[in-house]
C-alpha positions in Angstrom: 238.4 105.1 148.4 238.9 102.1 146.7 238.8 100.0 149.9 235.7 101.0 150.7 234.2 100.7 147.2 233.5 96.6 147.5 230.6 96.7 149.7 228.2 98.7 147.0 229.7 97.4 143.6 230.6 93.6 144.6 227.1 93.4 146.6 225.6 91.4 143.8 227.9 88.8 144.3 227.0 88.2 147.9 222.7 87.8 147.2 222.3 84.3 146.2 224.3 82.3 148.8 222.8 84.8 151.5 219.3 83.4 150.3 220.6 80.1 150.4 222.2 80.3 153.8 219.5 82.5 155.5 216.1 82.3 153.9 214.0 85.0 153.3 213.0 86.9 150.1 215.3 88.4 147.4 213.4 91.9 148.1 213.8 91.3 151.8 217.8 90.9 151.2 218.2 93.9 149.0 216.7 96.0 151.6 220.7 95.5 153.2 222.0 97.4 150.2 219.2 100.2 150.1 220.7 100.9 154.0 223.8 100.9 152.9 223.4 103.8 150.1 220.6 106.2 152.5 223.2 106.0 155.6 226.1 106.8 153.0 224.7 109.9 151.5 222.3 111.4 154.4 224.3 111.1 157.0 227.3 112.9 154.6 226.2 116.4 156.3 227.2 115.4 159.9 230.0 113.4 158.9 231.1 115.8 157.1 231.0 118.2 160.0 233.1 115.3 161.9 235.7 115.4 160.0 235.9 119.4 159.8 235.9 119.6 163.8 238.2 116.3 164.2 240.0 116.0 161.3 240.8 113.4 158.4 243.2 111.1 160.3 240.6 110.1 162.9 237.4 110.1 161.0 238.6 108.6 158.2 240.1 105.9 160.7 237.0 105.0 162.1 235.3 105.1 159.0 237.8 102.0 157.7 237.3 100.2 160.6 233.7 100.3 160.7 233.3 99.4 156.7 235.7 96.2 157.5 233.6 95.3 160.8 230.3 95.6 158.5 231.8 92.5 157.0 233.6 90.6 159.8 230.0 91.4 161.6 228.0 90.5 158.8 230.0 86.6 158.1 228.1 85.9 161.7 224.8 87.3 160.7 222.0 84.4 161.5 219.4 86.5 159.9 218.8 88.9 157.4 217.8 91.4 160.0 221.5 91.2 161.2 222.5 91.6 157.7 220.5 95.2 157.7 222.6 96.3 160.9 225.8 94.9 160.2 226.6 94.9 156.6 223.7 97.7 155.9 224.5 100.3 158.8 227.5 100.0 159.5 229.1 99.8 155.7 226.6 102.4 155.2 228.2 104.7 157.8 231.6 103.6 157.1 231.7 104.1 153.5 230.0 107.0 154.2 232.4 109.0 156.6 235.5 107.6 153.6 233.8 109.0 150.4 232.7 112.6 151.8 235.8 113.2 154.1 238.4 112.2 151.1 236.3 114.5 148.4 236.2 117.5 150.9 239.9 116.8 151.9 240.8 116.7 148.4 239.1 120.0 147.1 241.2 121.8 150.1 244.8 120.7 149.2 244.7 121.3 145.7 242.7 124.7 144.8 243.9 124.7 141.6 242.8 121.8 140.6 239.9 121.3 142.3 238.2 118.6 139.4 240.6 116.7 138.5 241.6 116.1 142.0 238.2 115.0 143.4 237.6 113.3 139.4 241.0 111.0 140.7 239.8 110.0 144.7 236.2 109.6 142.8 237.6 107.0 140.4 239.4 104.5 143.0 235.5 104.8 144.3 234.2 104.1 141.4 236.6 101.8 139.2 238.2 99.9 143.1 236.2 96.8 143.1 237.8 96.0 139.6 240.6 94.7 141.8 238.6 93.0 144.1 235.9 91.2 142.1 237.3 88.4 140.2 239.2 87.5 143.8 235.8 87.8 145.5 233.6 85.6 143.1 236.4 82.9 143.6 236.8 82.8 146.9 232.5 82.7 147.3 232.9 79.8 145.0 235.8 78.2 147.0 234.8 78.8 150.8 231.4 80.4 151.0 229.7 84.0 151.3 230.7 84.2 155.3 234.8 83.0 155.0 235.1 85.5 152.3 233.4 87.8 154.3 235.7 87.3 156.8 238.6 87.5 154.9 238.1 90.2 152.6 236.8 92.7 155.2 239.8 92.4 157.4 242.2 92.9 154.4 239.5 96.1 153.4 239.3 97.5 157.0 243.4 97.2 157.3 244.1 99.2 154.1 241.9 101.6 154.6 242.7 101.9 158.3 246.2 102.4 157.1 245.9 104.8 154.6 243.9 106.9 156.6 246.9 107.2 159.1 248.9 109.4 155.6 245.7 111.9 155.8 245.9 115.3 157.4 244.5 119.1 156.4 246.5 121.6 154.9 248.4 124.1 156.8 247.0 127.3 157.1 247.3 129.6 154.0 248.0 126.7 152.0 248.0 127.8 148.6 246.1 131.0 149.5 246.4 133.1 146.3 244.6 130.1 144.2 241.7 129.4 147.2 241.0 133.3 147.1 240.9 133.5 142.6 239.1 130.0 143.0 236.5 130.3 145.7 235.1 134.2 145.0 232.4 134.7 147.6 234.4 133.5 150.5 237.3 131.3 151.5 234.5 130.1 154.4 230.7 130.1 154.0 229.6 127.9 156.1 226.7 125.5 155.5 223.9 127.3 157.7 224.3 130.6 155.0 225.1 128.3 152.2 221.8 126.7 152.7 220.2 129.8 152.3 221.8 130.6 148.7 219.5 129.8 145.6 223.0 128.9 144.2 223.0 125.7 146.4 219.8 124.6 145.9 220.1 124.8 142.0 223.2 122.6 142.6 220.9 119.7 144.3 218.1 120.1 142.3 220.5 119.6 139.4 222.8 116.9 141.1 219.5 114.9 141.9 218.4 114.5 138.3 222.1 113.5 137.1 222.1 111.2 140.0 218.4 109.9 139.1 219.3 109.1 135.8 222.4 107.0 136.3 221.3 105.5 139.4 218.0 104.5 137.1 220.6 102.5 134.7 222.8 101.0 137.6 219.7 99.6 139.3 217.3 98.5 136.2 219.5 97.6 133.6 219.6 93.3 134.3 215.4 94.3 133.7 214.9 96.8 130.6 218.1 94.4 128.9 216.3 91.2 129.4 212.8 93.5 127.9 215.2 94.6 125.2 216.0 91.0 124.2 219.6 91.9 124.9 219.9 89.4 128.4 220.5 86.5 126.5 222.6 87.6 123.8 226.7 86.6 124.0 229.5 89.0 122.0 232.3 87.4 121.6 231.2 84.2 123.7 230.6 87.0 126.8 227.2 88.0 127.7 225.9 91.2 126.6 224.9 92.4 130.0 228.1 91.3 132.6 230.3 92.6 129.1 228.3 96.0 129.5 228.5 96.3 133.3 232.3 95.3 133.1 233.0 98.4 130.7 230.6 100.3 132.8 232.7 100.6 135.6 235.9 101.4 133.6 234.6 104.3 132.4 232.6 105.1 135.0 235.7 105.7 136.6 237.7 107.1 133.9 235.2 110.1 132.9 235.5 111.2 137.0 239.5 112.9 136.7 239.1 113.2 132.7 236.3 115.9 133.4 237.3 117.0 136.4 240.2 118.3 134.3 238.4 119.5 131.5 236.6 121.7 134.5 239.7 123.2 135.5 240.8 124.4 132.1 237.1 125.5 130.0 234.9 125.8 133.4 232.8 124.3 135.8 230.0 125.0 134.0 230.8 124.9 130.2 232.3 121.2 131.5 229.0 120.1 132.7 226.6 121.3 129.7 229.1 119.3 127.5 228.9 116.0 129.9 225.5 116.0 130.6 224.1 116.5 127.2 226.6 113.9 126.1 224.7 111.6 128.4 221.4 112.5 127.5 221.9 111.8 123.7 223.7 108.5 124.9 220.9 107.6 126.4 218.1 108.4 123.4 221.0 106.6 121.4 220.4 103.5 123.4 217.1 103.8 123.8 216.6 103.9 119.7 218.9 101.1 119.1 217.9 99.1 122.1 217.7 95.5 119.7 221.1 95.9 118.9 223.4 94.0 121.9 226.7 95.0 120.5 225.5 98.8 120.2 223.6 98.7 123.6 227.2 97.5 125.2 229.3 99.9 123.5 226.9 103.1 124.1 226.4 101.4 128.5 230.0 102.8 128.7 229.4 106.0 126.5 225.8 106.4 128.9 228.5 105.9 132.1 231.0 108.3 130.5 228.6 110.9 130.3 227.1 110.2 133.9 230.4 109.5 136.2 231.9 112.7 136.6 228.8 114.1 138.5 231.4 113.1 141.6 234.0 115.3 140.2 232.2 118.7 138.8 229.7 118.8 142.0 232.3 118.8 144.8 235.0 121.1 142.5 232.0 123.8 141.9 230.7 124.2 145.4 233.8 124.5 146.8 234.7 126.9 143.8 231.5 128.8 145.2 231.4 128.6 148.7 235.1 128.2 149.5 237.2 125.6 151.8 237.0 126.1 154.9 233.8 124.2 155.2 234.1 121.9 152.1 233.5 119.0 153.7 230.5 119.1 155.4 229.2 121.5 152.3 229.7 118.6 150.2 227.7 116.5 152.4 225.0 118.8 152.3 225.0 118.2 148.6 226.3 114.8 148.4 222.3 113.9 149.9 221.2 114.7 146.2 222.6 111.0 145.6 220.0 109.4 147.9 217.6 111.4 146.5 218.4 110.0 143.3 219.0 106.0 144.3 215.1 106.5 145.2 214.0 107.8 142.2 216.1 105.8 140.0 215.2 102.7 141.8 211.5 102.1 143.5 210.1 105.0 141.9 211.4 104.2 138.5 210.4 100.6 139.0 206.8 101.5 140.0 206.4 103.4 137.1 207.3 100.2 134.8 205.2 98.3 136.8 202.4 100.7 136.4 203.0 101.3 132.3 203.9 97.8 131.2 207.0 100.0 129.5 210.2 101.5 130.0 209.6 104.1 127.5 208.3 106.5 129.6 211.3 106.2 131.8 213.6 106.6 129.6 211.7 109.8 127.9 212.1 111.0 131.7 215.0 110.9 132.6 216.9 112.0 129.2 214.5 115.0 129.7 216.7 115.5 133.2 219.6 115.6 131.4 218.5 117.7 128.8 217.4 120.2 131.6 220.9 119.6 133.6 222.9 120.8 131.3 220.6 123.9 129.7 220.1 124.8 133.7 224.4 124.6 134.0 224.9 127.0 131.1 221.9 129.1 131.4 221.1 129.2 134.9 223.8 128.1 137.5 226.5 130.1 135.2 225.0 133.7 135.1 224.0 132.8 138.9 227.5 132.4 140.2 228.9 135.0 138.6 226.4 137.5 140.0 227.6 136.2 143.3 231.2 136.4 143.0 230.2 140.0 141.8 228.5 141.0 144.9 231.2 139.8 146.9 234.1 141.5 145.2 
């Protein structure tokens, strides 16, 4: 996981000497990245699926060596049409196969602690590029955007390639007393009947406005900072918004295992009412305070605290609900919720500042999701899975 986390959170990095080197518009380039993130998340389902039939080893194999050929591929790229189907598809698919095949692995070897073991694998996602980012930047600064590239996705593609080779399933009957108290309905539903559960559906629905509101900040924030009058402001001779991203990502990491363990002790559900209305009254927080640069910094990482550990409490609570046997490509199912989100937390959120002159309305919007998230957790999902364990039993 944390190999493969450098091609989404170091992409950034990459943008201006690509413009330099091969022309072209800056909305033209970041069309690269929106590839990346729609082939991560909606092709989850049928990787997902891969890695059920042919297990982790292979899959997860591939899926290294195609995130570090992205970037060996992409350091030849003449144009940035080459950029979409190197560094765009084939990171895309690469990360793609890592992320949902190490979740779904992860939910099936420890049943009984389902969120705190995806929360962990979800951190090195989400908290990796911390070790690769200061290299990065030098090395760009030292030797150019395509020798880096080189470089850097050998040394990714190798380590992921090699800890793939430690992944394999759980025997049979692993743990079987704590997959049968911790998955009710079934220790197999697969995803054709899953699909056909309202259960699942409130899930995505739910998923796709936590993911629409983070996904919002990650994507908009250099914008609604520099509207804020925050852009230009240094704390502590570091500027506001690199300080703010930089503790972003700490905790965006951190809240993934710390929830994910709260989950396993007070409940899925209980856990995500807490998180999610944490994050929406971050959020109004920020929003009401928004002059203020040193609050708006501190209350990014509270905002990412309160958003992060989506990637723990989803995966832990399907599987919880619709068992192991199929966990992995379940998850994927769900895990499309995220691209749902990057487009209404990106272009769609961006239209409607375009269109209103404001960012008001957006934020109104999407704290209103999180409101709703985390009534519709307690309220709704709750009573909803218990009626279905119920029928089961």
């Amino acid at each position: 996981m944390m190999a493969v986390s450098s091609p989404q959170y170091v992409w950034t990095l990459f943008t201006r000497p690509m413009l330099a080197h091969l022309g072209g518009t800056l909305a033209q380039l970041q069309v690269t990245f929106s590839i990346l993130i729609v082939l991560q998340t909606f092709f989850s389902p049928f990787q997902g699926f891969l890695v059920d039939r042919f297990g982790p080893r292979l899959l997860l194999s591939v899926g290294a060596l195609l995130t570090g050929a992205s970037w060996l591929l992409a350091a030849g790229a003449k144009s940035i049409t080459a950029l979409y189907l190197t560094y765009g598809l084939f990171g895309g698919l690469g990360t793609g196969i890592i992320y949902v095949g190490v979740v779904g692995l992860m939910v099936k070897w420890f049943p009984d602690k389902r969120g705190f073991a995806a929360g962990v694998v979800a951190a090195g996602y989400g908290m990796g590029a911390i070790v690769t980012t200061f290299p990065i930047s030098a090395s760009l600064a030292a030797v150019g955007y395509q020798q880096t590239l080189t470089k850097y996705g050998f040394i990714l593609g190798v380590a992921g390639f090699l800890a793939a080779l430690g992944l394999k399933r759980p025997p049979a009957g692993w743990m079987a007393d704590h997959v049968t108290k911790m998955s009710a309905p079934s220790s197999g539903v697969g995803p054709k009947k899953m699909l056909l559960s309202p259960v699942f559906w409130i899930m995505f629905v739910m998923m796709t406005m936590m993911s629409t509101s983070g996904l919002m900040v990650i994507s908009q924030m250099a914008t609604f900072a520099k509207d804020f009058g925050i852009a230009a402001v240094t704390i502590g001779g570091m500027a506001a918004v690199p300080l703010a991203l930089s503790i972003d990502r700490f905790t965006n990491g951190l809240t993934r295992p710390f929830f994910g363990w709260v989950s396993d002790h007070l409940g899925r559900e209980n856990t995500m009412a807490v998180a999610f209305g944490l994050e929406a009254m971050a959020m109004f927080l920020w929003l009401v305070t928004r002059d203020n640069a040193i609050v708006f910094v501190i209350l990014s990482g509270v905002v990412f605290f309160g958003w992060g550990e989506i990637f723990s409490l989803f995966p832990s609570t399907l599987t919880d609900t619709f068992g192991t046997r199929h966990a992995t490509t379940n998850y994927g199912f769900l895990y499309i919720a995220q691209g749902v989100g990057s487009i209404f937390g990106g272009p769609l959120a961006a239209l409607m500042h375009q269109r209103t002159g404001s960012w008001l309305p957006i934020f109104s919007l999407v704290i209103t999701m999180d409101l709703l998230t985390a009534l519709a957790a307690f309220f709704i999902l709750k009573p909803m899975r218990r009626r279905l364990a119920l029928q089961v039993v």
